[in-house]
N, C-alpha and C positions, 0 to 999 in steps of 0.2 A: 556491619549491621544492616539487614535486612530493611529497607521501607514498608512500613504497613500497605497494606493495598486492601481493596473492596473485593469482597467473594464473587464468584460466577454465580449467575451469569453476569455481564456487565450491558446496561442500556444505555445505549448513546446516542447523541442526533449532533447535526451539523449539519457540513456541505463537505462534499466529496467529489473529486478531479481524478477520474480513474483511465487507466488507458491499456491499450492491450501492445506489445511491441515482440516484432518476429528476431532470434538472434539467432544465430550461424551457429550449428553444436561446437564447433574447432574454435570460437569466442567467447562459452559460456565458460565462469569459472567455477572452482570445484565442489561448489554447496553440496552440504551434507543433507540427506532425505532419512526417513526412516525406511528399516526393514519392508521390503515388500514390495515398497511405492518405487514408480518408476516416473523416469520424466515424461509427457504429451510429447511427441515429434510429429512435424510439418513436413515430411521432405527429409534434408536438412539442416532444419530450425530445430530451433524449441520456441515454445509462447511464453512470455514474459508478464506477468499486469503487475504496475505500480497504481498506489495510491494514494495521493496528496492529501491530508483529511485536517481539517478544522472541525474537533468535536467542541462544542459548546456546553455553555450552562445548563443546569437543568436536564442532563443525563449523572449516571454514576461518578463518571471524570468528564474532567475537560484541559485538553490538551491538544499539540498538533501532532503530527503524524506523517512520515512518510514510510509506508510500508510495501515491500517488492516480493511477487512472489511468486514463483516458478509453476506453469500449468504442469499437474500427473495426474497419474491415474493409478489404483490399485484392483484389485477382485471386485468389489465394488462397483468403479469407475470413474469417471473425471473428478478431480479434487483441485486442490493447489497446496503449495506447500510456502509458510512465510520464508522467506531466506536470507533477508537483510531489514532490518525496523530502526526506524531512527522515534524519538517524541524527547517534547520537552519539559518529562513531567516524570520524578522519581517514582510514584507508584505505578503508570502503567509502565514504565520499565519493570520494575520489582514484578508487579502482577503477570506481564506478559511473559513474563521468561519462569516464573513458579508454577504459575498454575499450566499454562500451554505448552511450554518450550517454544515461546516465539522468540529468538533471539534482539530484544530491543537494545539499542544501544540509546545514551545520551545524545541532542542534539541541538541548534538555535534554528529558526523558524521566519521569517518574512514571507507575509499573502499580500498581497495586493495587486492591483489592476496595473495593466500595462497597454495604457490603447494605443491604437496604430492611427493612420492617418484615414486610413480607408474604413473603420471601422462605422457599421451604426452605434446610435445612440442606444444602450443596454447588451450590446453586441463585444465590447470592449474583454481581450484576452486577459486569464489572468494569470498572473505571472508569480511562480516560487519558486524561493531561494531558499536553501539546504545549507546548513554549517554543519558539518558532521564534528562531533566534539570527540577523539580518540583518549581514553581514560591518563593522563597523567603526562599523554604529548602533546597538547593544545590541539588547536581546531586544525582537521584533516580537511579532504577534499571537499569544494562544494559541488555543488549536483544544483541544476537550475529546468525549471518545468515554463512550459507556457502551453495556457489550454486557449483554447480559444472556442466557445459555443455558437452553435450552427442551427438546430434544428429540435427544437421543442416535440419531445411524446406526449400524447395525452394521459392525464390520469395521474397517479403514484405508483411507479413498477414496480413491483414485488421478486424478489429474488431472496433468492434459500441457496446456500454452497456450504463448504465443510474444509474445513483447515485438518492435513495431516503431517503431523509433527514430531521432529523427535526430540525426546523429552530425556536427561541426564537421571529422572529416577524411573518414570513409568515407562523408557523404550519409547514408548508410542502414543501418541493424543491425538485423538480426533475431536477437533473443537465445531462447533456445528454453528452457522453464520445463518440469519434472517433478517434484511432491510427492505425498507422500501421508501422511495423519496422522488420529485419532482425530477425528470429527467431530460436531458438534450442535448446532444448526439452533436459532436464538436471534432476539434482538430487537437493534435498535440506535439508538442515537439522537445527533446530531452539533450541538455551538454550535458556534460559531464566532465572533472578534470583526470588527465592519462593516469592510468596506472592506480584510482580508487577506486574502490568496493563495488563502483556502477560504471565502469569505464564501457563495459559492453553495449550497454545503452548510447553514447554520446553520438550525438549528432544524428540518428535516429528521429523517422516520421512514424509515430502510431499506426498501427493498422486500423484499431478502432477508438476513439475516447469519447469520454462521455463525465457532464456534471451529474450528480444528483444531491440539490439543493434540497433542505429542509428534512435531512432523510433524519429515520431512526431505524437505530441497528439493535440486533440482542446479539452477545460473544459469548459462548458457553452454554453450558447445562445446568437448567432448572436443579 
């Protein structure tokens, strides 16, 4: 039995820990892309962004989130593709994988602060914890994030991007992505346990991360 879930588009707001990180192509593992889309290369690399997300109240859902997702590119131009989604919420599972082909899996979820000794006051990293729950063999690997905020933008950034995906009936989806939320330009650093879904990532420095607090997102087509 399917989960009911909420039609696209879907509005969400929270706070958002996102990070961009470079991997070696001869360590990336074998994620399926759709037709056409090819991966972004560095050199190389390829470019990698996860994202840590605590959606809150007062959007369509509210859940958390750790979604990873591979930078491409098709005719078009630069895109991403999601390629691993954890949440801990049966309808954006159900939703994400019906309407987009984002592959969500089940998950358990711990946010919280983790200061350091050097830290200022409101400076304080924060630190999440990953249970990946594998359907019917108990909890798989965990996966552990720590961001740590550095340097305040002014304003509420605005960004537009576009998810391309491949979907078990449509072949192909293009979900189309618009936020904007308070942002600042931080540090990140990712474990991960050998031989899980994000082993690629462990131990790994961000190239780039960044919060953006207080954002709202739209997922989907009007």
């Amino acid at each position: 039995m399917v989960e009911p879930f909420p039609p696209e588009p879907w509005h969400l707001r929270g706070d958002m820990f996102a990070a961009l990180w470079r991997v070696p192509w001869r360590e990336m593992p074998g994620w399926r892309l759709p037709a056409g889309v090819r991966p972004l290369r560095l050199g190389g690399s390829c470019l990698v962004v996860t994202f840590w997300v605590d959606y809150r109240p007062g959007g369509t859902l509210a859940y958390r989130e750790l979604l990873v997702a591979l930078a491409v590119r098709d005719r078009r131009g630069p895109a991403a593709c999601a390629v691993e989604a954890w949440v801990d919420d049966a309808r954006s599972r159900a939703g994400g994988r019906t309407l987009w082909g984002i592959p969500k899996e089940l998950g358990s979820f711990a946010f919280g602060p983790a200061p350091l000794p050097s830290a200022r006051p409101g400076r304080a990293p924060v630190r999440t914890r990953v249970v990946v729950e594998r359907g019917g063999e108990g909890f798989g690997p965990v996966v552990t994030g720590l961001h740590r905020d550095l340097l305040p933008l002014p304003g509420r950034l605005p960004v537009r991007g576009r998810l391309l995906q491949p979907h078990p009936v449509h072949g192909r989806c293009e979900v189309p992505l618009r936020l904007s939320g308070r942002t600042r330009l931080g540090r990140a650093r990712m474990t991960a346990e050998p031989g899980g879904p994000l082993s690629c990532l462990d131990g790994r420095s961000a190239l780039l991360a960044a919060s953006i607090r207080d954002f709202r997102m739209t997922v989907g087509r009007a």
